[in-house]
Every structure is written in C-alpha cells, then in structure tokens.
C-alpha positions in Angstrom: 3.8 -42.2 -3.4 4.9 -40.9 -0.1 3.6 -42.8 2.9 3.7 -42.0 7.1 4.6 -45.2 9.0 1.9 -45.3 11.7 4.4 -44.7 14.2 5.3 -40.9 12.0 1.4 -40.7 12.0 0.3 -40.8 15.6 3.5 -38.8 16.6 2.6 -35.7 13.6 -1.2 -36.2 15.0 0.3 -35.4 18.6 2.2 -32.0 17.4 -1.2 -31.3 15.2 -2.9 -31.5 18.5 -0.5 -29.2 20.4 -0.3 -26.9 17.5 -3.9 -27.0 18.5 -4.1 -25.8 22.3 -1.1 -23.3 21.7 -3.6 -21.6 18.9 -6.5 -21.4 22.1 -4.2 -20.0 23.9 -3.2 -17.5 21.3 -6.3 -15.5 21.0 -4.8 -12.7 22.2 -5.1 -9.5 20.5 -8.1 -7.4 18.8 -7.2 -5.0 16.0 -8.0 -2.2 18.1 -4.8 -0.8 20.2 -5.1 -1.1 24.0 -5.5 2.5 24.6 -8.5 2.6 23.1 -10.5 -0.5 24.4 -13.5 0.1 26.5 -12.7 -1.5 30.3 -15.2 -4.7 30.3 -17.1 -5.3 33.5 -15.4 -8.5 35.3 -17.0 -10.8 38.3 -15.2 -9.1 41.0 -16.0 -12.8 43.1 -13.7 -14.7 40.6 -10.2 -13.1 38.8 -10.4 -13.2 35.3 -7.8 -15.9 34.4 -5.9 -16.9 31.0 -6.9 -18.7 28.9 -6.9 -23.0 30.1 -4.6 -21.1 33.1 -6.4 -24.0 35.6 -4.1 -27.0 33.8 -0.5 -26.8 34.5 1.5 -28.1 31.2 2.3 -31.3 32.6 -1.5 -32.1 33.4 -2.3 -30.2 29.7 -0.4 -33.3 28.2 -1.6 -36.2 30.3 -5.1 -34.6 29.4 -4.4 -35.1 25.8 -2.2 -38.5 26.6 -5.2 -39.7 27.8 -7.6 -40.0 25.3 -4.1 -41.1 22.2 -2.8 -43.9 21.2 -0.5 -46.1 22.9 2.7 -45.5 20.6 1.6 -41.7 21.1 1.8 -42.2 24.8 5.1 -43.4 24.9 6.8 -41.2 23.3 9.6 -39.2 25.3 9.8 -36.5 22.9 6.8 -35.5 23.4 6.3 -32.9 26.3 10.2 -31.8 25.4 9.1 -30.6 21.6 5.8 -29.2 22.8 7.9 -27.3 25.5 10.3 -25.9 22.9 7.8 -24.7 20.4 5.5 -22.8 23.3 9.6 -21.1 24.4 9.6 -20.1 20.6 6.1 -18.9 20.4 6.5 -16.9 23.7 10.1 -15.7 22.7 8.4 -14.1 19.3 5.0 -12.8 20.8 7.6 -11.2 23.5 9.0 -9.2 21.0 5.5 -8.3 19.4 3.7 -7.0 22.3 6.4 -4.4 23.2 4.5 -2.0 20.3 0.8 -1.2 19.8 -1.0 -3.0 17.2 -1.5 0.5 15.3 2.2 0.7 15.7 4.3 -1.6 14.6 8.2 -1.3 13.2 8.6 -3.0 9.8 12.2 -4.5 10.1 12.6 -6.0 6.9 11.4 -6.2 3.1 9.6 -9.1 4.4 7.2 -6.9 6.7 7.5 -4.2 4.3 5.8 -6.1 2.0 3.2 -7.3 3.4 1.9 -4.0 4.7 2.0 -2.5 0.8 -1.8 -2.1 -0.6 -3.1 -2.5 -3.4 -0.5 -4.5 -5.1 -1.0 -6.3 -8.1 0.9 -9.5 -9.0 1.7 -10.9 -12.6 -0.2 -13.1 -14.7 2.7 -15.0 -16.9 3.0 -18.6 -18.7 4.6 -20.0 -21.6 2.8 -19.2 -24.5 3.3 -23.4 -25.6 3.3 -25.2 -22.5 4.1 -28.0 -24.9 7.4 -26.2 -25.9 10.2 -25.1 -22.5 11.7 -22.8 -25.3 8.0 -21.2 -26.5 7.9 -17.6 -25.9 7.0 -16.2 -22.3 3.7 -14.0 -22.1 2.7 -12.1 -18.9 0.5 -9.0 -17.8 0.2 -6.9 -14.9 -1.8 -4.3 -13.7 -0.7 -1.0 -12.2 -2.6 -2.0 -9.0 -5.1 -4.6 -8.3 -7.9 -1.9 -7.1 -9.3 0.7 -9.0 -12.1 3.7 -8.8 -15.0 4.1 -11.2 -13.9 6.4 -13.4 -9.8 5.5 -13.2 -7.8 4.5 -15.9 -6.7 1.3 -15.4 -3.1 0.4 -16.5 -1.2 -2.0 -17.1 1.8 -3.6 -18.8 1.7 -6.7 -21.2 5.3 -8.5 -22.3 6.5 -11.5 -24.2 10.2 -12.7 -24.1 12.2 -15.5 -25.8 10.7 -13.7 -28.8 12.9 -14.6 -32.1 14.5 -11.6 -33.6 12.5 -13.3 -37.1 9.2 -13.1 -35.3 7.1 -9.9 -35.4 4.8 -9.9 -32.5 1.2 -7.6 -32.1 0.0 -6.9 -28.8 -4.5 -5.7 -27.8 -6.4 -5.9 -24.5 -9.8 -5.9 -23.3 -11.8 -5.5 -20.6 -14.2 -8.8 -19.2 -16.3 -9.2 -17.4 -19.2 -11.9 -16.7 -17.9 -12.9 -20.5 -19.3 -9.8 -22.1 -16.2 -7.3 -23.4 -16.4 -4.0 -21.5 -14.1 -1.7 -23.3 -10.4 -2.2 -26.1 -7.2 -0.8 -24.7 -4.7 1.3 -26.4 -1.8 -0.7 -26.4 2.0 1.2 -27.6 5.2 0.0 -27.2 6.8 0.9 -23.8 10.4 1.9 -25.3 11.5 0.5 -22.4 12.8 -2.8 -22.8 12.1 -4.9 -26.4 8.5 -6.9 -26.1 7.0 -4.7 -23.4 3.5 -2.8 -24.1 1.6 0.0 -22.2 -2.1 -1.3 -21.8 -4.4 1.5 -21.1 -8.4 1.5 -20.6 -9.1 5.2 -21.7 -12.8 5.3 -22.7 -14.2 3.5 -19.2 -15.6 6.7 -18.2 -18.3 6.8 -15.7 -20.1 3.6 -17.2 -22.0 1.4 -14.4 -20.6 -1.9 -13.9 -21.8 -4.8 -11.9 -19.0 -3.9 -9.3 -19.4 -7.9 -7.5 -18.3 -9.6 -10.5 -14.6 -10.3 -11.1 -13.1 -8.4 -13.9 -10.2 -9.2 -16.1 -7.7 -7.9 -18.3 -7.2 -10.1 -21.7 -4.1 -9.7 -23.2 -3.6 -10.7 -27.1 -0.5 -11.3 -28.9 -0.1 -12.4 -32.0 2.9 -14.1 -33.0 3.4 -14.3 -36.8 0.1 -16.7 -37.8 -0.5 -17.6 -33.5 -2.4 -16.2 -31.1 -1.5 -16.4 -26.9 -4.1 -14.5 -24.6 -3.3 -14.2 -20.9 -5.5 -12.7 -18.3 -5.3 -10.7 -14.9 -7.6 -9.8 -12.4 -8.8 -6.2 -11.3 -11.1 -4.5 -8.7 -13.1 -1.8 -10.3 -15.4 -0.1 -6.9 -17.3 3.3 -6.3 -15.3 4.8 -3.8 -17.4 6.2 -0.8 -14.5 8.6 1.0 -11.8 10.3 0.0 -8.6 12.0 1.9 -8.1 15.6 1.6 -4.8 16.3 3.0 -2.9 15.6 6.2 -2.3 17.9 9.1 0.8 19.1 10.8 1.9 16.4 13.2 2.3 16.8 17.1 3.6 15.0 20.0 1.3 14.2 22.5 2.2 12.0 25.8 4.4 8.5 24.4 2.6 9.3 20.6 3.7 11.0 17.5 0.2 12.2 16.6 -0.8 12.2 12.5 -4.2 13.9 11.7 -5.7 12.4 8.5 -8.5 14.9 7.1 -11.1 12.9 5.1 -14.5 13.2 3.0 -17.0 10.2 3.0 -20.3 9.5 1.8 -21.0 6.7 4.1 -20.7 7.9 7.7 -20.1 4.9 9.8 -16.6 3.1 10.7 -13.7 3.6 8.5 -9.6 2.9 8.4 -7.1 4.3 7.6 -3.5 2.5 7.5 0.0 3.9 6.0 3.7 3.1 6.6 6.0 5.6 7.7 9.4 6.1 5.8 12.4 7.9 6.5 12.2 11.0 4.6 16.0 11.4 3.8 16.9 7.5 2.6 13.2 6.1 2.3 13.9 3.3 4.8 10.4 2.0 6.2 10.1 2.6 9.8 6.8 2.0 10.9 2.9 0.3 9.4 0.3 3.2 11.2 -3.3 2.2 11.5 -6.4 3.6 13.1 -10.1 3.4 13.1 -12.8 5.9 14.1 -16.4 5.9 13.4 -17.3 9.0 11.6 -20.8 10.4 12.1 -20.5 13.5 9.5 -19.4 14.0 5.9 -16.0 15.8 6.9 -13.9 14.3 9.8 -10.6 13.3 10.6 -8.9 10.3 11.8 -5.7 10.3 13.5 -2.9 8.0 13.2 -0.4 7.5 16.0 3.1 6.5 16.6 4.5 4.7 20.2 8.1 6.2 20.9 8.9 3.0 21.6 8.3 2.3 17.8 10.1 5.0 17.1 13.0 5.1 18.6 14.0 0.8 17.7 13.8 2.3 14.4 16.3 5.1 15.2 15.0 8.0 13.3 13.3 11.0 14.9 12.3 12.5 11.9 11.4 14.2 9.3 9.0 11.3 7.7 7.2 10.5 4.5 3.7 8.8 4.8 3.2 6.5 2.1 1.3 3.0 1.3 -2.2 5.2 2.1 -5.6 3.2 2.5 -8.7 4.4 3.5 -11.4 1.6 4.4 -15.3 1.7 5.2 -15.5 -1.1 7.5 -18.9 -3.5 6.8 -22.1 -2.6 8.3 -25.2 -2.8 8.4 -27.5 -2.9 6.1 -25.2 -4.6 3.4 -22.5 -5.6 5.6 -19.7 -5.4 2.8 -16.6 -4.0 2.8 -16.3 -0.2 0.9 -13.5 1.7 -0.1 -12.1 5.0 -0.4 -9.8 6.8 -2.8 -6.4 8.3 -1.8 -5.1 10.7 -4.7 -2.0 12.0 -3.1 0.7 9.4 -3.1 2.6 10.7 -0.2 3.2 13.3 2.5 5.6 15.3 4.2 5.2 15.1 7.9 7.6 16.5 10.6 10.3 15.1 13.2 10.4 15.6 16.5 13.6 15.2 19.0 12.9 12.0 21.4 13.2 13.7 24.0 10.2 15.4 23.6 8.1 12.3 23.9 7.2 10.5 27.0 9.6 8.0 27.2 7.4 5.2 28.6 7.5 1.6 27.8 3.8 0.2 26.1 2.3 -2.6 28.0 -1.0 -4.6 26.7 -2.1 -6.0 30.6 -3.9 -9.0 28.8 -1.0 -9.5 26.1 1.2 -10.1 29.2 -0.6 -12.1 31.0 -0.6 -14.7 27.5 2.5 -14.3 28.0 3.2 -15.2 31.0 1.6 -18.4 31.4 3.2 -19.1 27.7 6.5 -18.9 29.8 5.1 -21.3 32.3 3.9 -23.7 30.2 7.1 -23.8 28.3 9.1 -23.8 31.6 10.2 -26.5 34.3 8.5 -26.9 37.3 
C-alpha cells in the first residue's frame, strides 16, 4: 500500500492549507451579471477592502508557519509554490472576468460540453464480469429529463455477440420496485445488436415525481438473461417557451427576447449556447434570470461584444441547448422545470460596428484580482 513519508505529509498538508486561503479569497462572483446587481450600502467611514487584503502574502505564510510543524517551517519551497499557483490562479481568473457571467465564449468541446442540458450518459458492463470476452450490454436514454406525458426513448445494445447466438431485447419502467409501464423494443437497422426502447402507453399517469426512475433493459442470450439499468427524470413542467423574438443591439449587448408561459410565477432561467449559423461552431453559453409576476412574460438573454467579437462571428446565429428553470421558493423550496419544444432558433447578425465597443469590467472581480497579483508578486 502506498504510504506518505511524514516529511511528503506535512509538506501536502501545507499546499492543502494554501489551497485553502486562495479558495477564501476566491469568493468572487454571484451568478447574477454585474449589470444587474443592486448597489449595496457601504460604511462610508471605512473602504470596503478584499478579502484578508490587511495581511501582505509574506505575513499570510508566517500566519500559517506559525501555528505547523517544524519540518513544515523549514521548507524553502514553500512561499515560492504558493506564489506560483496564486500567478496561475490570477493568470486564469484574468481571462474570465473580461466577459459577463451570462456571457461567456465556449472555446473548446471541453466548455461546450459542459454547458449541454439534459444529457444522458450510458449505462454499459459486461454481461459476465467473470468472462473479459462475455458480451457487452449498455442502455441509454435520449436525455436524462423528461415531461409527464413524453415518450421517453432510448436505445439498448449488446456487442461481442457470436454470429451463433440469437439475442432478444424488452424494457421496463421502475420505479420504487413496482413496474410502471413495457417498452416496445425493434431493431434499430442501424448497426447489428442495437434496439429502439420506447415508453408509448405513459400517458398522463401520476407518478411519485421524487423517486428515482429507471429504465430495465432485458436481453436474453440463447438460455441467459443480462438486465442493465439507467436512470431518468420524469417532472410536470410548470413553463413553457413560446417562441423567440427578433434580436436587437442595444449599447455593448446583442439583446435575445425569450417569450415564455408559466404556471408558477416567481424566479425562472433561462440558459442556451449560441452557434454559428453557417458551420455550427459554438460561440457563446447565454443565461438570464428574471422574476416573472404573470402567466405570459419574457426573459431576455444578452450577448457582451466583447464575447462576441473573441469569437469572430457577427452573425447570423442559431440558439440551441435551451433550458428553462423555476428557481426554488418558497413554500416548497425545490427546484421546477420547464419544457422547451423547439429545438432551435434562427436569430439575426449584426455588423460590430454597430455595438458599443466597450471593454466589460466587474469593479469587485478586479479588485480579487488585483490583490491575487500582489500576493503572487515580489515585494
């Protein structure tokens, strides 16, 4: 078994606790962009100061050198790795801050990817642990979260299948260990061992919408039996979007009306990524909240020029990835959901130039920033 010397210990203890202090210090941004914060009422007597911003760095490590171990103490490496990971840290949050937090560019598959919704992820194994050559069984949903009253979907496969082998393929719906409804299940045509799973005869039955639900997939192998589950979401949806309005630019903003219907007046989101319309790169992840006090409203997403133009497309766009969110409240204090039918929408480019041109600054960003730099500077 792998074991830390005690000198490895006390020095990954030290970087745990500086890991710790750069987090404090890091508690820099809300979910709402800065444009739309309320000013807070300060102590005109006293500056507001950043965060710890009375301890210079070196005094920030004597404070914690004081109260470690002796071998921890002693080490010269010390201040020098805690002043290049705060330099990294304030060389990355550098680059974040240049964009609003309902704006950001999405650079790479990596971003991309976490900003899709929705998105299910296979179930799969070998159907004989016992066996590496046993055939390989998965499942998938089409998405992860799904409407009362939706089909849900799905796709079941096996491969490594022996061409002697005939294989059989059924599904069901769980939940709480009581069988909720039998999929049809056909051969996909697509690919040899691959199934369409569909739950047709749902319909508007109540469910216990708290408790997990799972997809069961059967197959039956000659004489053997392999069943492999997946979990689903299966929510009333309290809002829905009607359609999307003409864009505009207004100021440094590329202004996207949303049009929506909900149930449940009270604070809702709404967040979708912005492609290029002519070779579907992603450009931008768009998000916005409002509190709606009436059944038929509209929330309006925005893009920064600043955004835009590192992207290097003024247009036109497709707005894709849609969610629409009821944010918890009281009295139940859960989070609700809304349904988006329309997969995506045109919306129209404008020139640069007709933007304000103006770089976006977050005042209290900066100053995090700033005293990152000095901490992870000489003095």
């Amino acid at each position: 078994m792998f074991k830390l010397t005690k000198r490895h210990a006390v020095h990954a203890l030290g970087l745990c606790v500086t890991i710790v202090v750069i987090s404090v210090l890091l508690m820099f941004k809300t979910s709402e962009p800065a444009q739309n914060k309320t000013p807070s009422v300060t102590n005109t007597h006293k500056p507001a100061q950043p965060v710890l911003a009375h301890k210079t760095k070196r005094q920030l490590v004597s404070t914690i050198n004081n109260d470690s171990p002796a071998e921890y103490k002693d080490n010269p490496l010390f201040e020098r790795e805690a002043k290049a990971r705060l330099i990294e840290i304030s060389k990355s949050f550098s680059q974040d801050i240049k964009y609003p937090e309902n704006s950001k560019p999405i650079r790479s598959d990596i971003e991309l990817k976490k900003y899709i919704p929705n998105a299910s992820v296979a179930s799969s194994m070998a159907s004989n642990v016992k066996e590496i050559n046993s055939p390989h069984i998965s499942i998938k949903s089409s998405k992860y979260q799904y409407f009362v009253g939706e089909v849900i979907r799905a796709e079941a496969s096996i491969q490594g299948l022996s061409t002697q082998k005939t294989v059989s393929v059924s599904a069901r719906l769980v939940q709480n260990g009581e069988t909720l409804g039998h999929a049809s299940v056909v051969p996909s045509g697509q690919a040899p061992g691959l199934f369409n799973v569909s739950f047709d005869d749902l319909g508007d039955q109540p469910l216990n919408t708290q408790d997990a639900i799972r997809i069961i997939a059967q197959f039956r192998v000659g004489n053997e039996n392999y069943e492999i589950g997946t979990p689903v979401s299966y929510v009333p949806s309290v809002a829905k979007i009607d359609y999307v309005q003409g864009a505009a630019v207004h100021g440094a903003y590329l202004h996207i009306p949303v049009y929506l219907t909900t149930t449940n007046p009270g604070y809702h989101l709404v967040s979708a990524n912005l492609y290029n319309a002519e070779n579907g790169q992603a450009l931008l992840h768009l998000s916005e909240q409002k509190e709606l006090l009436i059944e038929h409203d509209y929330i309006e997403l925005k893009g920064h020029i600043s955004a835009l133009k590192v992207m290097g497309h003024a247009g036109p766009y497709e707005l894709k990835d849609i969610s629409l969110t009821r944010m918890p409240s009281r009295p139940k204090y859960t989070t609700e959901y809304g349904l988006v039918t329309q997969e995506s929408f045109t919306i129209e480019g404008f020139p640069f130039s007709d933007y304000e041109d103006i770089p976006y600054v977050d005042e209290q960003a900066q100053a995090r920033l700033d005293y990152l730099a000095k901490l992870g500077g000489t003095e």
